[in-house]
C-alpha positions in Angstrom: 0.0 0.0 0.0 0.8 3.6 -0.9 1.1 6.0 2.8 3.5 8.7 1.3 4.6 9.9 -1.8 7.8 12.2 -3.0 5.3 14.8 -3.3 3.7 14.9 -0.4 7.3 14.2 1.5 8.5 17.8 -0.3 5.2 19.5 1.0 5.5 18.3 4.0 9.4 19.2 4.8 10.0 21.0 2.1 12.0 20.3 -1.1 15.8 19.8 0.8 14.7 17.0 2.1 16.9 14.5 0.6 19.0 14.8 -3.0 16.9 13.9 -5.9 18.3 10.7 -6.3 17.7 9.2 -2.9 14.2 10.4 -2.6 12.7 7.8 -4.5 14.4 4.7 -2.4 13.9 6.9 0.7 9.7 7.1 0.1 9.7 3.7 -1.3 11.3 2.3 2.5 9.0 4.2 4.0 5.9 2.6 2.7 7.8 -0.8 3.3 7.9 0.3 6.9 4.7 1.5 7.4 3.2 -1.3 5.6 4.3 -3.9 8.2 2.2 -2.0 10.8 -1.7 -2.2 11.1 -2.9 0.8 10.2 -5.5 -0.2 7.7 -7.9 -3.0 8.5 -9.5 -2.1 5.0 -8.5 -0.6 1.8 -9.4 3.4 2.3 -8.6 6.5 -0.4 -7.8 8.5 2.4 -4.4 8.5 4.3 -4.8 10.5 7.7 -2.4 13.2 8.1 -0.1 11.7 11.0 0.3 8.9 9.0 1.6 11.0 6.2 3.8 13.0 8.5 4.9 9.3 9.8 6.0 8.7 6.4 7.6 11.6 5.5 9.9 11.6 9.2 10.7 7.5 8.1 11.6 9.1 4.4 13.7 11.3 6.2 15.5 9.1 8.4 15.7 6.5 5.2 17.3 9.3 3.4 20.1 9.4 5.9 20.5 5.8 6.3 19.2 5.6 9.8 15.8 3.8 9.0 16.8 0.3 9.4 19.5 0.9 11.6 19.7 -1.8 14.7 
């Protein structure tokens, strides 16, 4: 399932984020995480805000290599 996009990652922290060519990878590990929680118990058009903000602080910490780090 689909939480975050690039988009909405550069609207939510603005455009710096991450360089251009880690933002896709970042966004994509970010819906990886997110997906192994249950946030959904149904398929819905609508992502709620905080999980979007979620998304875009996991994007962020992907960016930076620090997602998966143990």
């Amino acid at each position: 399932m689909i939480f975050i996009t690039t988009t909405d990652v550069d609207t939510i922290l603005g455009i710096g984020w991450a360089t251009e060519d880690k933002k896709a990878a970042a966004v994509n590990q970010a819906n990886v995480w997110l997906s192994t929680k249950n946030f959904c118990s149904g398929i819905t058009p609508t992502i709620d805000d905080a999980i979007k903000q979620a998304g875009a602080n996991l994007a962020l910490l992907s960016s930076q290599n620090l997602l998966y780090v143990t």
